[in-house]
C-alpha positions in Angstrom: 30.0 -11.1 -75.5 33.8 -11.1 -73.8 35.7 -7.7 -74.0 39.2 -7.5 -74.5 41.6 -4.9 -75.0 43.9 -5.4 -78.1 47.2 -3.3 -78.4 48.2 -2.8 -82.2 51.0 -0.9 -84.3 50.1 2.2 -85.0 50.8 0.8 -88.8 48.9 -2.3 -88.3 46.1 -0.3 -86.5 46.2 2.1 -89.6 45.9 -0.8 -92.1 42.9 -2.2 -90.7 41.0 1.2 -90.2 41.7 1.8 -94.2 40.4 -2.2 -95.1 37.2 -1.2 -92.5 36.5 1.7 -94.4 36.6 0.7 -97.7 34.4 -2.5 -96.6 32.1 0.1 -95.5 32.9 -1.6 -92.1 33.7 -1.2 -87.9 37.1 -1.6 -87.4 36.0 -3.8 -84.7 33.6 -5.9 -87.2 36.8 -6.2 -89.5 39.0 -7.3 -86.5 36.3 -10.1 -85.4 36.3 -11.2 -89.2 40.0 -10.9 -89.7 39.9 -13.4 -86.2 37.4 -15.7 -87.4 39.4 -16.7 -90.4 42.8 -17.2 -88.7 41.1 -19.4 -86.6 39.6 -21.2 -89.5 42.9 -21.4 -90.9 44.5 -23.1 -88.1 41.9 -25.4 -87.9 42.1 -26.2 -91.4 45.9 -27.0 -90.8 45.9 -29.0 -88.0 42.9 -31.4 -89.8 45.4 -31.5 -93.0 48.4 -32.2 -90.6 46.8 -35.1 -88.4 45.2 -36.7 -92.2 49.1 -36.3 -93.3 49.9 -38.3 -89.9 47.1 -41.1 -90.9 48.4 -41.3 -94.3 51.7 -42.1 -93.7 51.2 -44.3 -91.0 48.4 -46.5 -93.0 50.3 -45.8 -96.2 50.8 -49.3 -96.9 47.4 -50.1 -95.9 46.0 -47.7 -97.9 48.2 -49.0 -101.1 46.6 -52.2 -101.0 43.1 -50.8 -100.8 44.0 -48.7 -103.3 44.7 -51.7 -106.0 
């Protein structure tokens, strides 16, 4: 498992210890999940994007399967 060091806001940094806590979680576990679903995110809009790019390009194409 990598290490890295994170520096936060002292805001930000309090945020996420008051979510942790009332998850009855690590600030660390809540960090990794809080990670895990940005990334999921971003996956999920670059897969939407590049279906947006086939779309339009085979938009015709697609209009005459369509019928």
């Amino acid at each position: 498992m990598a290490e890295t060091r994170l520096r936060l806001p002292d805001e930000t940094y309090e945020q996420i210890k008051q979510i942790a806590s009332g998850d009855d979680e690590s600030v660390n576990s809540t960090l990794i999940v809080a990670i895990d679903e940005y990334i999921a995110r971003r996956r999920r809009e670059r897969y939407e994007e590049m279906g947006r790019k086939i779309a339009q390009r085979d938009k015709e194409l697609l209009e005459r399967l369509s019928r």
